[in-house]
C-alpha positions in Angstrom: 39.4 33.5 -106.4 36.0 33.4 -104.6 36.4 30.1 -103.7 39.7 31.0 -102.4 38.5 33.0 -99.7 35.5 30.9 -99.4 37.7 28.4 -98.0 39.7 30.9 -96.1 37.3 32.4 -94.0 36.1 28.1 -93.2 39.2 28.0 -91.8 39.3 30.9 -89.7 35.9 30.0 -88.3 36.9 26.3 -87.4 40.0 27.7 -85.3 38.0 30.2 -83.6 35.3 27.5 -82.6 38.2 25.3 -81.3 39.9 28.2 -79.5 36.6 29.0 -77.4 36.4 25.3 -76.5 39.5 25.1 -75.1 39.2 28.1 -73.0 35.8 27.2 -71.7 37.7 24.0 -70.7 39.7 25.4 -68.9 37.3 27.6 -66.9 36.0 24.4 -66.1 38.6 23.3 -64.7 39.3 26.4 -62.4 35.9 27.2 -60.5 35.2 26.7 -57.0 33.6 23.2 -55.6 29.6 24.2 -54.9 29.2 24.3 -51.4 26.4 22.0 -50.4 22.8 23.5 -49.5 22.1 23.7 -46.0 18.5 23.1 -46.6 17.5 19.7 -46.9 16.4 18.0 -49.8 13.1 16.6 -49.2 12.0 13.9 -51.3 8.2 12.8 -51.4 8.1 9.2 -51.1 7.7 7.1 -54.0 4.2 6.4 -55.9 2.3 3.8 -54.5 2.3 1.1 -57.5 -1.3 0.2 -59.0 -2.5 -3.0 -59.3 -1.3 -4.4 -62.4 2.4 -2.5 -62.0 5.6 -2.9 -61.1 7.0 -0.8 -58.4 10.8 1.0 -59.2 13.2 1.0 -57.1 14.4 4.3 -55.9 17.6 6.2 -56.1 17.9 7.3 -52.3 17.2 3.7 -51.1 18.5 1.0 -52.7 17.1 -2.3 -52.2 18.9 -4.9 -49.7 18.9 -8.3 -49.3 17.3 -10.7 -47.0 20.3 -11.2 -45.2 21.5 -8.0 -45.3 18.0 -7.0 -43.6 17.2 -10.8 -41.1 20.6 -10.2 -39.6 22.1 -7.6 -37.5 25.5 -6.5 -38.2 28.1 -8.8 -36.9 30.0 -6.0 -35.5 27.8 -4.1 -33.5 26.2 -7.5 -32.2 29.7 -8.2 -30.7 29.8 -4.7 -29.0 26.1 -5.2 -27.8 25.2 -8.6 -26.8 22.0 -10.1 -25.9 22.0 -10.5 -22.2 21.0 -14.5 -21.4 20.2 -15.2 -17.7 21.7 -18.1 -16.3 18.9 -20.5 -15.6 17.5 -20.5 -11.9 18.4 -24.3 -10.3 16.2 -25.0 -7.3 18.0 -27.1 -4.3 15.6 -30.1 -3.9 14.1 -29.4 -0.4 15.4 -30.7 2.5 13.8 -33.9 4.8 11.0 -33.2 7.1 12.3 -34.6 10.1 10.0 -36.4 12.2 9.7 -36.7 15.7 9.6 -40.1 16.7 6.8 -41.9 19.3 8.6 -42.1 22.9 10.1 -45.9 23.8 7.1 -45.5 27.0 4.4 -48.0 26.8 5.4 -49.1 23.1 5.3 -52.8 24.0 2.1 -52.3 25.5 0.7 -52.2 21.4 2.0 -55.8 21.3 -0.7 -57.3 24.1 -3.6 -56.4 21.9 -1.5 -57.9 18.2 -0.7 -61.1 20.5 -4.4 -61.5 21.8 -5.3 -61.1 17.9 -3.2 -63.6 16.9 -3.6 -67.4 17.4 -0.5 -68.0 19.5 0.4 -71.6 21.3 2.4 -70.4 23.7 0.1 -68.2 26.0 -3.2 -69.2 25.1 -2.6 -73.4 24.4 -0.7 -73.5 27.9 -4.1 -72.1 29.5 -6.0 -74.2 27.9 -4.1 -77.4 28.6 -3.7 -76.3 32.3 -7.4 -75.6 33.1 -8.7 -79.3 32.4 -9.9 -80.8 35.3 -7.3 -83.7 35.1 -4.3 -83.3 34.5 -2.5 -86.4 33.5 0.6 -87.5 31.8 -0.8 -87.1 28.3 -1.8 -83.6 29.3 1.4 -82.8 30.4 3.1 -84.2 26.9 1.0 -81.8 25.5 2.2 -78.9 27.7 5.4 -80.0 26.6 5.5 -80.6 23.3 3.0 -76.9 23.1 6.6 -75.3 24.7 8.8 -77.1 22.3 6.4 -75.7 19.4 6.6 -72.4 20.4 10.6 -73.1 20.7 11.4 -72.3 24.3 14.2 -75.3 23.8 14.5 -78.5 25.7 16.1 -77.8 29.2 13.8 -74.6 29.4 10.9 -76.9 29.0 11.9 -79.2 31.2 12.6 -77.3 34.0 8.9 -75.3 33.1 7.0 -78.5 33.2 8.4 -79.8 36.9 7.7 -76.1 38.0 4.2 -76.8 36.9 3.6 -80.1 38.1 4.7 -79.1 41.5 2.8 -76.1 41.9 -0.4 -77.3 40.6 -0.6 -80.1 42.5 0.1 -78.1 45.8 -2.4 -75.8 44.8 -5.4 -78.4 44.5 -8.1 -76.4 43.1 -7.4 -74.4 40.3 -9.6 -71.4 39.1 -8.7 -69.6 36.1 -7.4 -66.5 37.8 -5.2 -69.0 39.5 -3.9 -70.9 36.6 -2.7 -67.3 34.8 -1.2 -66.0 37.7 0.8 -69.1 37.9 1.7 -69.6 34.5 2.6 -66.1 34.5 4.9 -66.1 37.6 6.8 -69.3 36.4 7.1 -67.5 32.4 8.4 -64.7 33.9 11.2 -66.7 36.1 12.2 -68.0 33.4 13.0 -65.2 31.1 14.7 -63.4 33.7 14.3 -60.3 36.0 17.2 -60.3 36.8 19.3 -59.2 33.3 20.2 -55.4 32.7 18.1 -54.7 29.4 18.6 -51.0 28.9 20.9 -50.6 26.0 23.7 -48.6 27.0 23.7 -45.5 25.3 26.4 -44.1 27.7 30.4 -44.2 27.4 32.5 -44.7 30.4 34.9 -42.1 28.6 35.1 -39.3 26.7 33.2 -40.4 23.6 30.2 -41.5 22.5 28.6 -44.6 23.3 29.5 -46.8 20.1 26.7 -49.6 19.4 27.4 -52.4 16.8 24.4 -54.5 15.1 25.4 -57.8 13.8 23.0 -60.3 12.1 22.4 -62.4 8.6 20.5 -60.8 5.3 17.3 -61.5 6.1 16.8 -60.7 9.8 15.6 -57.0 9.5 19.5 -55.8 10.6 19.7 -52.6 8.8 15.9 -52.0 9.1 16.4 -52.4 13.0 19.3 -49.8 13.1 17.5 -47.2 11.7 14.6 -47.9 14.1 17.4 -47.8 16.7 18.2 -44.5 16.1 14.4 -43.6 16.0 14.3 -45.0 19.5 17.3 -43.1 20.6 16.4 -39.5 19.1 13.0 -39.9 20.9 14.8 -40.1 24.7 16.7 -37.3 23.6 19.9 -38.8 22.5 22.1 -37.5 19.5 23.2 -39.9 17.3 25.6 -40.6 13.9 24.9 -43.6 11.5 27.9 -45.7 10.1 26.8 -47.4 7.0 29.3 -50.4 7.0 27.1 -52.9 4.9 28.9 -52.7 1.9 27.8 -55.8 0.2 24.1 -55.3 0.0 22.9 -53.4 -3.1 21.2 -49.6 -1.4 21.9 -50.7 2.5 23.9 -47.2 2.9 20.5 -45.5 0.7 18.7 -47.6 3.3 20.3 -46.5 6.9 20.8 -43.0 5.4 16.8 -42.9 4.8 16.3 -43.7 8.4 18.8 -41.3 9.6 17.6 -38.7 7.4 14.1 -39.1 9.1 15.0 -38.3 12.3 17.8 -35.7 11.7 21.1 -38.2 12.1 23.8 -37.7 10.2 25.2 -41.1 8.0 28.5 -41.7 7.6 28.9 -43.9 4.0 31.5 -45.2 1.7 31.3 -47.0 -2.1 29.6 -49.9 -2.5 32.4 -53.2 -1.9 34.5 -50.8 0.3 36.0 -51.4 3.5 33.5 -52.0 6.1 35.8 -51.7 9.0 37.5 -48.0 7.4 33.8 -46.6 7.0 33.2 -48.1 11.1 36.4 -46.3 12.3 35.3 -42.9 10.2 31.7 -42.7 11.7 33.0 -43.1 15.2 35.5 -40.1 14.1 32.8 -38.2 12.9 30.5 -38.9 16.4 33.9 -37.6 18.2 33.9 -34.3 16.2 30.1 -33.5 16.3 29.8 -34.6 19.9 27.1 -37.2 19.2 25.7 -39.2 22.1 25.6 -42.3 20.4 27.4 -43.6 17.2 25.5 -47.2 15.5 27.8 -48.9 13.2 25.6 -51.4 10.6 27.6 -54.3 9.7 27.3 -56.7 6.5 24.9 -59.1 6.8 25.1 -62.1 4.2 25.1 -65.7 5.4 27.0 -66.9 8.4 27.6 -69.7 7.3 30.7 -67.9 5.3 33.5 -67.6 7.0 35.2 -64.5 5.2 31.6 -62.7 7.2 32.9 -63.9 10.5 36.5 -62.5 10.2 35.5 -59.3 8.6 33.4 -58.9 11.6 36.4 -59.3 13.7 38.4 -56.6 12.0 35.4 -54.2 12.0 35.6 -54.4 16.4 39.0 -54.3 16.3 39.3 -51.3 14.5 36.8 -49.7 16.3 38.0 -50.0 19.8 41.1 -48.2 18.5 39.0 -45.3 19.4 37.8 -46.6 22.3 35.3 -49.7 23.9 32.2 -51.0 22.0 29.3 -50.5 24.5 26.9 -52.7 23.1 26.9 -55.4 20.2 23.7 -56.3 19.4 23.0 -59.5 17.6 19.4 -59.4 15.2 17.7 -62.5 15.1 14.1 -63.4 13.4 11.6 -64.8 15.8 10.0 -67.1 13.7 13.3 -69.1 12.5 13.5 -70.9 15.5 16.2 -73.8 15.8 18.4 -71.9 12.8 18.4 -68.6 14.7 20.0 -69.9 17.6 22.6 -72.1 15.4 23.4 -68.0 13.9 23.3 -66.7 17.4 25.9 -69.1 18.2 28.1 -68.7 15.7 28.2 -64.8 15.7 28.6 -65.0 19.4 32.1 -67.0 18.9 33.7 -63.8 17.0 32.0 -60.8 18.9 31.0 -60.8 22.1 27.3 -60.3 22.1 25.6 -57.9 24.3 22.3 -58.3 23.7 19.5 -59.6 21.5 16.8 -57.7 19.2 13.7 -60.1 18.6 12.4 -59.4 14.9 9.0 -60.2 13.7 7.9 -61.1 17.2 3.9 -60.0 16.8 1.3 -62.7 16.0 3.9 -65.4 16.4 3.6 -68.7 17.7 7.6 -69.0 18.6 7.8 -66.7 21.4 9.8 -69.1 23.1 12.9 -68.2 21.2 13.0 -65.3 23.9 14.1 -68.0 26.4 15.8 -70.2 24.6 18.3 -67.7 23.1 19.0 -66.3 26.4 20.1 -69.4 27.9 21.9 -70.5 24.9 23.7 -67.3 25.0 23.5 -66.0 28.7 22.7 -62.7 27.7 19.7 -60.8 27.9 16.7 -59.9 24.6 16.8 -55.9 25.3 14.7 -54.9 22.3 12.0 -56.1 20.4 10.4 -55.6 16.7 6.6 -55.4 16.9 5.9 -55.2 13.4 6.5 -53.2 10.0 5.9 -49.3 11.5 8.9 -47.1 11.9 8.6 -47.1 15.6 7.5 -50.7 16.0 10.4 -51.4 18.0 10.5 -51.3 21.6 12.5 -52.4 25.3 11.9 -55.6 26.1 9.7 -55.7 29.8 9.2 -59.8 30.4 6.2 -58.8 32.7 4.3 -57.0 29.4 5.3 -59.9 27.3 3.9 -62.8 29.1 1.1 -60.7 30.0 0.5 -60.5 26.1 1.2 -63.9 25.5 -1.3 -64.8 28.3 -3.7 -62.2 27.9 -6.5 -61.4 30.6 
């Protein structure tokens, strides 16, 4: 019987304890969220690790990974980008442009180069002259001295009877006498009487349009550029027409020159049409209002006929805009014989103007001034005096033989 209730009472307790779960449960279950504290945690920072120990990691912070700290988040590096500057390109500075040495009293540099210089022509023609007799084997002398210095045959000729005649009129013969006379007869025969001054005006409304002819070799393109040099320093305005397309940098060349000075060059590729980039610089003088447009033609040997024509077209096409004041033909002073056999030849295509002198200083072939104007009936206007930029000058017979001569 006791154990009877013994297990009856068990029983009640057990359902008791499992009713007062249940409800407490459910209590649970119906209370309020806790409102979070307004007053801030704070949370002292973590314990220093000793040597020896291992720091923990704490709860608030957890650790984060090297990439997670190296880089910045991809999307707020696309809202807020890293301004780059655009790197700062500095124009390359522009040409100093010179101001070239006036044309006035530039051939007067070439009496003291000459009197340096151990030239036949002048100085041998003196000598020969001032011997007390003068017979027939001085006078071969004086002729073959002319024929040296390449004054040409009939030139010589006709100098020698000039000679004779005069100094045997003239009996005694001091040396103020003898240079006064050479002198006179020199200057005869290169001419006073030829228009030298390179035309720099046009008869219409244009500008004057100069051509420069010549082989590789002579100092063509070199010589056009001075040109303009000369031209710029009496004042004159001038555009450059690079139209020597088959030498290798001639355009880099001419435009060098013209950039010196200020002139504008007119250019095309290398191998184009010579005559096109001639008609477009004569354009381009129109529409600036240049003064004087100089047109560089190809240069190689003139011996090639393909040279001669091409030559041709390039006037043609030019005097579509209107006349060619001046051709000028380059020679070398110091090729004698072969440099009138190219003045020849370049004179049957275009009809030369006048004559530049190259390489003139120092040289013992002065005669070539004579010989190529009568061979070509048309007068040397300018003369190169040497390797400076403005070592090119008008032609004055009067301060040439007085170089060649000297005191």
């Amino acid at each position: 019987m006791e154990i009877l209730i013994l297990a009856v009472v068990i029983a009640l307790v057990a359902v008791g304890a499992i009713s007062g779960l249940v409800v407490s449960s459910r209590k649970k279950k119906q209370l309020p969220p806790t409102a979070p504290s307004s007053t801030p945690t704070i949370t002292a920072p973590p314990a220093e690790p000793q040597v020896g120990e291992d720091a923990a990691p704490t709860a608030q912070e957890p650790r984060r990974t090297i990439e997670e700290v190296a880089l910045p988040d991809a999307e707020s590096a696309l809202e807020s980008p890293v301004a780059v500057e655009d790197p700062v390109v500095e124009a390359p500075p522009a040409p100093e442009i010179e101001v070239p040495e006036p044309t006035a009293g530039r051939l007067v540099r070439l009496r003291a180069r000459l009197a340096r210089s151990q030239n036949t022509l002048g100085k041998g023609l003196l000598t020969l002259l001032s011997r007390e007799h003068l017979d027939e084997d001085t006078w071969e002398e004086i002729e073959e001295t002319l024929l040296i210095a390449d004054v040409g045959v009939a030139p010589t000729q006709e100098l020698v009877d000039r000679l004779r005649e005069r100094v045997k009129v003239l009996g005694t013969r001091t040396p103020a006498d003898l240079r006064a006379l050479l002198k006179e007869e020199l200057v005869a025969l290169l001419g006073t009487d030829f228009d030298r001054a390179v035309k720099t005006e046009s008869g219409v409304d244009t500008p004057a349009v100069i051509m420069v002819v010549g082989v590789n070799g002579t100092g063509k393109t070199t010589t056009t550029g001075k040109l303009a040099r000369v031209l710029v320093a009496d004042g004159r305005s001038v555009v450059l027409g690079a139209a020597d397309t088959f030498r290798a940098a001639a355009a880099d060349q001419l435009q060098t020159w013209g950039d010196r000075v200020g002139a504008r060059t007119v250019r095309g590729p290398e191998g184009g049409d010579p005559a096109s980039i001639a008609y477009d610089a004569v354009k381009e003088g129109i529409k600036e209002g240049a003064d004087v447009v100089l047109i560089d033609t190809a240069g190689r040997l003139h011996t090639k006929t393909g040279l001669m024509d091409e030559l041709g077209k390039v006037k043609r096409v030019v005097e579509k805009h209107g006349p060619l004041d001046e051709i000028l033909l380059v020679l070398d002073a110091t090729t004698g014989q072969n440099g009138l056999t190219q003045a020849r030849v370049f004179a049957e295509v275009v009809d030369i103007t006048g004559i530049v002198l190259t390489k003139l200083d120092g040289t013992a072939k002065g005669g070539i001034v004579i010989a190529v104007q009568r061979e070509l009936g048309v007068p040397v206007k300018l003369v190169g005096l040497g390797e400076g930029a403005d070592d090119l000058a008008p032609f004055e017979p009067e301060a040439f033989v007085d170089a060649l001569i000297g005191d």
